[in-house]
N, C-alpha and C positions, 0 to 999 in steps of 0.2 A: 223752613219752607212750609210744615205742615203741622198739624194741633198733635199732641203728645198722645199716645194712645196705652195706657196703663190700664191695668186690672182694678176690680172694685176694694181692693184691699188697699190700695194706697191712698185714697183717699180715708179712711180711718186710720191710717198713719201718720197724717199733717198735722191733723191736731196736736197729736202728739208729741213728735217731735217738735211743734211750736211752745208749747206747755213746759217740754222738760226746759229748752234755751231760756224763759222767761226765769225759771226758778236758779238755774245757772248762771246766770249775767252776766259770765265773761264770754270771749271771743272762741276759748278753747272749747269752751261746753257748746258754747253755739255749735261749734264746728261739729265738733261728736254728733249731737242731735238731728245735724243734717243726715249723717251718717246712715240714721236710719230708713231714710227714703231709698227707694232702692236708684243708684246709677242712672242715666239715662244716656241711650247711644242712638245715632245716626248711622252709624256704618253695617250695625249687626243687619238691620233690614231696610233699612234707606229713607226710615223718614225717628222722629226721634221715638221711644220704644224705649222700655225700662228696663235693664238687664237682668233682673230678676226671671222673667217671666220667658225670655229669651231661650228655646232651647239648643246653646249652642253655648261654647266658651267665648266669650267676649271679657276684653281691657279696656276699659277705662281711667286718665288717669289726668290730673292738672298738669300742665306745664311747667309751673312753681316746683311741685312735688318732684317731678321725673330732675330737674335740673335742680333739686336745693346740696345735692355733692360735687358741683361744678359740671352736670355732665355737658358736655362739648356739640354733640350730635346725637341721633337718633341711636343708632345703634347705640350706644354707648350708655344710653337713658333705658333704654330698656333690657338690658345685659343684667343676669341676675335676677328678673322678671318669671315666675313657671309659665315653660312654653315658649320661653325667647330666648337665641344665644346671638352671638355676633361673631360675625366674618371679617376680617379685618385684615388689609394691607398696608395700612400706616394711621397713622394719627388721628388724620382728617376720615380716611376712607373704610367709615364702621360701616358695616350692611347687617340688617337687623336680619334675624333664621327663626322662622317660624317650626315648629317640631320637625325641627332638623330639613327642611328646606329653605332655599339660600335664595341669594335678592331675584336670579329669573323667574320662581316660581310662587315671589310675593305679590301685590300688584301695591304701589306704593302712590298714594292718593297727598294732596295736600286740597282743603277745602272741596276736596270731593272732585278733583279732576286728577287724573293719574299721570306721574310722570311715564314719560317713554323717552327710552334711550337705550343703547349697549355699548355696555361699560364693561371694554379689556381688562382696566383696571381703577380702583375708586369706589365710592358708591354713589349709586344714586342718590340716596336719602343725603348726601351731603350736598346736592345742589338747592336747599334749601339751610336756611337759618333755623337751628332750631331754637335759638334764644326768642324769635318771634314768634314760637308756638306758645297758643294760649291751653289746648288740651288734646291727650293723643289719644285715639280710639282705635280697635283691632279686633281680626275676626281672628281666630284662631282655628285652621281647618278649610277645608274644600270651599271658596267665596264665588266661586266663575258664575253662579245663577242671579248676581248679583252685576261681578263686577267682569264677567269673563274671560278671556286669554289668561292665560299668567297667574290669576290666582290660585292654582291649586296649594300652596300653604296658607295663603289665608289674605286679608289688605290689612295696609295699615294706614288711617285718615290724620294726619297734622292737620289741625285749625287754627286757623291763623286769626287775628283780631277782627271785626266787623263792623262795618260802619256803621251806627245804631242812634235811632231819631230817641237821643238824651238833650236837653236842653242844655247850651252852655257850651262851655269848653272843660272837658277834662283831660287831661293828662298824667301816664303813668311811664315810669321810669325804671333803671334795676344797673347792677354795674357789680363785675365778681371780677377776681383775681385768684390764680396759682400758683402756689408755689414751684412744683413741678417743672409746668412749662415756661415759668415767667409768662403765663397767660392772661391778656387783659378782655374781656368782654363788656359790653356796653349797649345798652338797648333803651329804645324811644319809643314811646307811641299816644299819638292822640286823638279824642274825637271831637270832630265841629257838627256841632247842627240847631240848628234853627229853624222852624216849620216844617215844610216837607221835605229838607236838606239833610243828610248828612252826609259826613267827609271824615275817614278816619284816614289818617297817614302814618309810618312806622317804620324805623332803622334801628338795624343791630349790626353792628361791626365787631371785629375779633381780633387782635394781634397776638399771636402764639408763636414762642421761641419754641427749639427745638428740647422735650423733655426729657426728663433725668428717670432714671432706671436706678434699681439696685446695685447693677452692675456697671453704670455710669449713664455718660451723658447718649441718648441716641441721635445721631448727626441725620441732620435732614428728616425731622418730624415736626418743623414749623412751619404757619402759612399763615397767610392775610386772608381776610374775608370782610365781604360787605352784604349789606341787603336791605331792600327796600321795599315797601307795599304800599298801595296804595287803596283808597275805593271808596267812591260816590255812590250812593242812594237818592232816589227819590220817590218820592211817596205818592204814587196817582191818587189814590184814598187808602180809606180803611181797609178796604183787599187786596189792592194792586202794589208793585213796587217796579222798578227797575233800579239796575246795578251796571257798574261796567269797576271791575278789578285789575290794577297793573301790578307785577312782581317784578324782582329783577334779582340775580343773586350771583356774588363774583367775586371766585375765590384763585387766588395767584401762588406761586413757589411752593404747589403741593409736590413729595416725593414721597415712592413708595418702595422704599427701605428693602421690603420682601422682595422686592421683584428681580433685588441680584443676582446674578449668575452668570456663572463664565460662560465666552462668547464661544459657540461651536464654527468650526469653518471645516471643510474638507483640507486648506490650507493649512497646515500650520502653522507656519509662520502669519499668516494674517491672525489665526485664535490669538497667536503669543502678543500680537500688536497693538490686540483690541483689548484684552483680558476677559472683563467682564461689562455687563452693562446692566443698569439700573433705570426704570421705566420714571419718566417724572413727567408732570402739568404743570409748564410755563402758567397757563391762564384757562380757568375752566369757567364760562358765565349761561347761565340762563336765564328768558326772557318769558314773563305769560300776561297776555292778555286775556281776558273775559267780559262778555256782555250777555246778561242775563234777564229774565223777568221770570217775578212770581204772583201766583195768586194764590190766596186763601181764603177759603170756603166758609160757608158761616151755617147757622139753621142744625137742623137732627142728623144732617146726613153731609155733612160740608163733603166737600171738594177739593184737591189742593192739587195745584200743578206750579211745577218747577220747570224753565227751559234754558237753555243757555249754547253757546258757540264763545271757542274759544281756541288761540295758536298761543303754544311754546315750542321754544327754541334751545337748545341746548348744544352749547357750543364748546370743542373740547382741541386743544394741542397737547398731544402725548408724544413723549420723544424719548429716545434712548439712548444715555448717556456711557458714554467711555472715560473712565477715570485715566488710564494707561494712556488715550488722547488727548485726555482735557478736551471734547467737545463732544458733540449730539452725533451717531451715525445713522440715526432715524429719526426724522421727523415726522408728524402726521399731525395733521389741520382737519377735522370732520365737524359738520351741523347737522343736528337731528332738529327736522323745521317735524310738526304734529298740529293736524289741525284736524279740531274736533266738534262732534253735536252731542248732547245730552239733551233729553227729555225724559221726567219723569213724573208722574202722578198717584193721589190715593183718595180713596175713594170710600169713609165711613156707611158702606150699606147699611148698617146695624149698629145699634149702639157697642156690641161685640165679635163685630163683623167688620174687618178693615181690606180693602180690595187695592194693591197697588200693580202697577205697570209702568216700565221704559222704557228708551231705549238709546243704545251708544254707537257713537259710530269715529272712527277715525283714522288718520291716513296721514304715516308716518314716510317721510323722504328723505337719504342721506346720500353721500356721495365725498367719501374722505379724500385727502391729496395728502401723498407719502411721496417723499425724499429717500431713499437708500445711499450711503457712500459706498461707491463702488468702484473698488473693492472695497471693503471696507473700511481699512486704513487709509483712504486716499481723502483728501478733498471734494474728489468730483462726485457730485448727487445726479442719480437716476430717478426719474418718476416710475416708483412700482405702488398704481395705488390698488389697496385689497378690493374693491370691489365698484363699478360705475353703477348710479341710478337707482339703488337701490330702492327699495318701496314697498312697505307694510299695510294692506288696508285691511278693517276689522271692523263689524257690522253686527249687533247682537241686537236682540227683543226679550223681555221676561213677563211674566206674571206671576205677581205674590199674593197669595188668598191668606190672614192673617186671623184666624178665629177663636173665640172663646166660649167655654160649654161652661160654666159655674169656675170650679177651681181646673178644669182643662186647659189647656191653652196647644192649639195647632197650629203649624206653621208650614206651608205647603207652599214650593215654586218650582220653576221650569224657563229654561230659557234654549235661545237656539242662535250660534255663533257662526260667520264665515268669515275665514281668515285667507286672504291670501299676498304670498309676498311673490317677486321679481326682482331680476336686476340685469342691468343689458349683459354684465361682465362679470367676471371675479378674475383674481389676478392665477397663475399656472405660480403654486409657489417651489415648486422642481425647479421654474424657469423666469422667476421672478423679471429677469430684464425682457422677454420673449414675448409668445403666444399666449393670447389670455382666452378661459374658456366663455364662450357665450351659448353653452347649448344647454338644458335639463336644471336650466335655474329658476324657473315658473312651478309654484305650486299652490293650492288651493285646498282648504280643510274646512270643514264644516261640523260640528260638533253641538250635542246637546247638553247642557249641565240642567243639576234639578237635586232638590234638598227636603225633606220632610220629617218634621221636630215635635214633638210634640214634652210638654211639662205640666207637670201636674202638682198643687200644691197640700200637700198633706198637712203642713203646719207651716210657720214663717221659716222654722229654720229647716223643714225640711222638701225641698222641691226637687224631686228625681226627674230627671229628663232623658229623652233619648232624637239620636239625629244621623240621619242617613244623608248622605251627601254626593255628587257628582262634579269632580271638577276637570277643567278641560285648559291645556296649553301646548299652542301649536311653537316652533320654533322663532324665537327672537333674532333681529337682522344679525346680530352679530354670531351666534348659532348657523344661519344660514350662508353667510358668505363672507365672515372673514376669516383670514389666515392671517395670523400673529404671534409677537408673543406673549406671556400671560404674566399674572402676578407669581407663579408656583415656578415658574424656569420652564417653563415648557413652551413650544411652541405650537398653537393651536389650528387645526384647519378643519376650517366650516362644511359643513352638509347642507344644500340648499332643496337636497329631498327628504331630511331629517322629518318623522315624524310627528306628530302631536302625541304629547302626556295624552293619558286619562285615568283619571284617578279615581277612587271608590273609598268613601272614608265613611265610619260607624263608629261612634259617641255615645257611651252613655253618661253619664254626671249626678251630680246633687249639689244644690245650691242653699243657700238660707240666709237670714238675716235679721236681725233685732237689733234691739239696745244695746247689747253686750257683745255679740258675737256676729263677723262677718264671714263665712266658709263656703267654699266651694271643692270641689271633685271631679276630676273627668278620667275615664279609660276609654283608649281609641284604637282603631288599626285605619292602618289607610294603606291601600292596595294598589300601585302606580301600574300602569301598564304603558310601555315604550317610555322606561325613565330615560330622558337624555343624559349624557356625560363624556366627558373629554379620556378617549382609552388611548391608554398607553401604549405607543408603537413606535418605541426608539430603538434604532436600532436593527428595525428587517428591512424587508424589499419594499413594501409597502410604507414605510415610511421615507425611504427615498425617492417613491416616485411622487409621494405628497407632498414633502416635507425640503425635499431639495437638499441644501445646505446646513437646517434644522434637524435633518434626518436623526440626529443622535440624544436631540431632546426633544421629541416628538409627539403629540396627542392629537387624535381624529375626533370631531362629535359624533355620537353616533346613541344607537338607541337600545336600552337593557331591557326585555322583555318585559322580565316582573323584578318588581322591588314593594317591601311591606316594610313599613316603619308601625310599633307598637309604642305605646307611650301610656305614661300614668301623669298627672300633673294636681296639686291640690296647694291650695293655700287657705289663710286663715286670719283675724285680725280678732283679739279676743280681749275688752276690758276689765284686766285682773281684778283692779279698785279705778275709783273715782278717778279718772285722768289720767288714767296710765293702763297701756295697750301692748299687749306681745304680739308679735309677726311671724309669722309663719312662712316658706312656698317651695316646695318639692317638684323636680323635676326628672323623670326617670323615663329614657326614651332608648330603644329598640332598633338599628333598619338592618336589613338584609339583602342582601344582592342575591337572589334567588335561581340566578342564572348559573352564579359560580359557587350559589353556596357558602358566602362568607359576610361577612359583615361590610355595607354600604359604606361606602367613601367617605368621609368628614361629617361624623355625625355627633352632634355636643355630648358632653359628658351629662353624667348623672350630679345634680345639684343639688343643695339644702341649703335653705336663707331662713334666718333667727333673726328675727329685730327685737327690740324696745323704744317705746317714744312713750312720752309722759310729761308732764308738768312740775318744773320744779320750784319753783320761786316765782312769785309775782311778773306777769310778762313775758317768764321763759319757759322754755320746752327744751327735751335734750334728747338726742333720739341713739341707738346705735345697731349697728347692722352688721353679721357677719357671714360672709360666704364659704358652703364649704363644699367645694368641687372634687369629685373621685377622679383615680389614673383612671386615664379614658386608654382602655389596651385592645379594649376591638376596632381594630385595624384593617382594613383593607389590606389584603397582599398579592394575590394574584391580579385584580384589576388594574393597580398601582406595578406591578413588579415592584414589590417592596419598596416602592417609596413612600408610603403614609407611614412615620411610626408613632408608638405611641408617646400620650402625653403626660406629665407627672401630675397629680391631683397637688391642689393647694388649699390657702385657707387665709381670707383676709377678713380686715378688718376695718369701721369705715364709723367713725361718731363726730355727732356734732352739737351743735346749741344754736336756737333761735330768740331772740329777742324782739319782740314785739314792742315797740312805743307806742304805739295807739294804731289805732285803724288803717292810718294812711301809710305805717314807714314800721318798717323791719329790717332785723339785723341777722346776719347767721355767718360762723364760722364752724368750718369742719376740716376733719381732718382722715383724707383719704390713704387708703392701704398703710392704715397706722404703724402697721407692725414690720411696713416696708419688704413684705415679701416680693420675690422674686420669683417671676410664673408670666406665661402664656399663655391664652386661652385655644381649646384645641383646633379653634378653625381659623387660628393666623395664616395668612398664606406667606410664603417663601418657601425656598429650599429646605424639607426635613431635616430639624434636626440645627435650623442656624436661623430660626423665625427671631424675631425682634422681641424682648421683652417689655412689658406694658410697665407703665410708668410707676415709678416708686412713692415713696411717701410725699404728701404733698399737701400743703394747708391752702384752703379754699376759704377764701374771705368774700362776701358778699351783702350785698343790701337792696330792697325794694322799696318804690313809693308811689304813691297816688296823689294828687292833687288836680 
């Protein structure tokens, strides 16, 4: 959307790195030498901006890269990443955790529009393709001045291909296979254009069996998947464009394994009838439309402004199956319809002086339709749906002053948010077949975030920085009025006067970067105030009058005072010799439930990642990666009433080899969790103590091409 705005030092970096790729002349050296230029992100401040100079932790990373060990989805790509873990209820349903916050408190963007939804069970990040992502970008830390509601851990931007005025037709291809899950992947994409036209179009489809474990086969972790994109450009001139983007993304016979548990009844004979039940997605699709326009600015002092309107649709059937039945005793059919405005712009006052402002707005509607068999064992279905009419609208404005004093660099913004949601009804879940309440479910929050960075560069490799931050998230619909039940066995019941987060995060870091060596450093605290979370109340009066028939696996949302998450995070990328590079990336993170005094709910373990990649032969490269994750034993136990326990530390292992044939076509086979360990990561959901084990040894065959 807007001209790149980099410090005076990278431009006596090009040459460089051009100079060294000429003396190098192959493909790998080339690559190394790009290396040197520093990253460039869109998401860290909204328009593109060199991560170097960035004072904040920022990810950047190829699509290729993130997916050259078969990974599946988002979370899954970036698992093992310092500063990411993943949440996971089955196969498909990875949710990427930002320093130990989970998918409500990400804001999770694909080309720079944010999906919205609430999601009992699954992830969001899986209603896209990620074999169609071309590059993923992340803030790491407090984004709401940015991106508002919901980010208080940070965003994460998928970008997807572009339709891009190249002359001609190109076409690029790619096709991987598991052994694991008998997984087959497959992905398209092309661009047409001819004068002021272009047209890219793009499918990836998925077919995955159900994967093997150490300890065998896990039943019910296969699914089908499709997806398609589309988008037109055209060129008014040299500064004007318009765009209109379609998506679509639909995925069938996903189940989430975790979500077993026996079925509670006052009855017992109806518990012994039902057994247990298992949450699954017959059919999960969504829908996005976008129509944009951009302009770019030209002269000492350009201009640049981005605007666009855009509806996605996300549409989900979750149901609950009885094995002991052989059929579904819950049904539920919900759309989350979002329709939204973006405007933003920036504004070079100074040759190092960059002034940006936008602003978002959007207004989210759902209205689910649930089935109960009632009783439960019977045939006959009651309409008990959790909640009528629901509706999210959300309204922000920012301003980001972007400046540079010689080797200084400040970063100062501010933004001001209103959120408010409704809904006519929510179901009485004590009286699911009865009275529903309609009173005290309007509320209305307003909220400032604001962020101030400043980095300073002492030498290339060394740039200290520091960054204070404000983040703001008011409750998500399914937070506010639904009552269900969850991936963890519990049965959930929403607060529709629940609170807003507000968080307070402080960064300090060091960054740097040459020829030789890539490093980075961050130590943080971030101070939540009114943390939401699902408390445990199985079992009293209070959970009978909430909970009903649930009463015995029970949880309220509700809001924790204070919670302080500490964290250290550092990675590294260092070439020993000529072609050959050690990996580094440390994760060491902290939270606290301050209220009780004890260590916060599901928070990743502490992690160390070892790589090698190098050149071995003509053509090829060989790379290998090992993870190695501590017993995660600070546990939550009062909060949980001992149901969090702790998790066993493991250690795997992951290598591969890529083949290079020339420019256009590559080869690569690998081979995951080599050594075939057997492990979980700490924040699977299910029943403590009986989570699903993550897939075992598995050979990943794959290949890309261009033409």
């Amino acid at each position: 959307m807007s001209s790149t705005f980099v410090p005076p030092h990278a431009s006596r970096l090009a040459p460089l790195a051009a100079a060294i790729a000429a003396l190098c002349g192959s493909a790998l050296a080339h690559a190394e030498a790009e290396t040197t230029l520093a990253p460039v992100s869109v998401t860290a401040k909204g328009y593109e901006a060199d991560t170097l100079s960035t004072p904040s932790s920022v990810f950047v990373a190829d699509g290729d890269e993130l997916r050259k060990n078969g990974a599946g989805n988002l979370g899954e790509a970036l698992r093992g990443e310092p500063g990411f873990a993943v949440n996971s209820d089955s196969a498909q349903g990875m949710n990427p955790v930002i320093r130990g916050l989970k998918k409500e408190s990400i804001v999770l963007l694909v080309d720079g529009m944010r999906f919205n939804s609430a999601q009992p069970a699954g992830a969001i990040a899986s209603f896209m393709s990620f074999g169609l992502a071309e590059r993923v970008e992340a803030v790491k830390g407090a984004a709401s001045v940015l991106y508002g509601t919901g980010a208080l851990g940070g965003a994460i931007n998928v970008l997807t291909p572009q339709a891009r005025f190249e002359p001609g037709v190109k076409l690029s291809a790619g096709a991987s296979y598991d052994s694991a899950s008998k997984g087959l992947r497959g992905t398209g994409v092309g661009n047409f254009s001819s004068g002021d036209h272009a047209l890219m179009l793009g499918a990836s489809l998925a077919r995955i069996d159900d994967y093997e474990a150490p300890d065998g086969r896990v039943n019910r972790t296969g699914y089908d998947s499709d997806s398609f994109i589309g988008q037109y450009r055209f060129r008014i001139d040299g500064q004007q464009q318009l765009r209109l983007s379609l998506q679509t993304h639909q995925d069938e016979d996903i189940w989430y394994p975790g979500s077993t548990k026996p079925f509670t009844h006052p009855n017992p004979g109806v518990a012994t009838a039902v057994g247990s039940t298992t949450v699954h997605s017959p059919k999960q699709e969504r829908t996005l439309a976008e129509a944009g326009y951009s302009y770019k600015g030209t002269g000492e002092s350009p201009f640049n402004f981005d605007v666009r309107v855009w509806r996605q649709e996300m549409e989900r059937t979750i149901y609950a199956w009885s094995p002991n039945l052989n059929r579904d005793i819950t049904t539920t059919h919900v759309n989350f319809s979002t329709d939204g405005f973006d405007a933003r712009a920036d504004w070079l006052v100074h040759p190092q002086h960059l002034l940006s402002f936008g602003v978002n707005l959007w207004d989210m509607d759902a209205s689910p339709n649930r089935l109960n068999a009632n009783p439960p064992n019977s045939t006959n279905y009651v309409r008990t749906d959790p909640f009528t009419n629901g509706r999210i609208r959300a309204a922000g404005f920012y301003v980001q002053d972007d400046m540079r004093f010689g080797k200084l660099s400040l970063l100062a913004a501010g933004r001001y948010d209103k959120v408010k949601g409704r809904a006519d009804s929510v179901a009485n879940s004590a009286n699911p077949t009865g009275t529903r309440v309609t009173t005290g479910l309007d509320r209305s929050d307003g909220a400032f975030s604001g962020s101030l960075g400043a980095s300073y560069e002492l030498a290339p490799l060394l740039r200290p920085y520091a960054n204070l931050s404000r983040g703001f998230r008011a409750g998500e619909m399914r937070e506010r009025y639904e009552s269900s039940p969850r991936g963890d066995g519990y049965f959930y019941v929403g607060n529709p006067q629940v609170k807003p987060e507000i968080s307070t995060q402080f960064e300090v870091g060091i960054k740097g970067q040459d020829e030789t060596l890539v490093w980075s450093a961050a130590l943080y605290r971030n101070r939540i105030k009114d943390y939401m979370s699902g408390l445990d109340i199985s079992g009293t009066g209070t959970a009978t009058t909430l909970c009903g028939p649930n009463a015995g696996a029970c949880k309220q949302t509700v809001n924790i005072s204070k919670v302080v998450i500490d964290g250290f995070e550092a990675q590294g990328k260092w070439q020993v010799w000529q072609g050959h590079w050690l990996k580094a990336g440390l994760s060491v993170l902290r939270g606290d439930n301050e209220d009780l005094n004890e260590p916060l709910f599901q928070m990743p373990a502490d992690e160390l990642a070892l790589g090698w990649e190098g050149h071995v032969a003509p053509g090829w490269t060989a790379d290998l990666t090992g993870r190695f994750v501590r017993e995660q034993n600070r546990v939550a136990t009062v909060f949980t009433r001992g149901t969090e326990n702790r998790t066993a530390g493991f250690v795997t292992a992951d290598l591969g080899a890529t083949y290079r044939l020339n420019k256009q076509h590559s080869f690569r086979v690998a081979l995951k969790n080599a050594f075939d360990r057997e492990y979980h990561e700490h924040l699977t959901e299910g029943i403590s103590g009986q989570e699903i084990h993550m897939p075992g040894r598995s050979l990943v065959v794959s290949w890309k091409g261009d033409f």
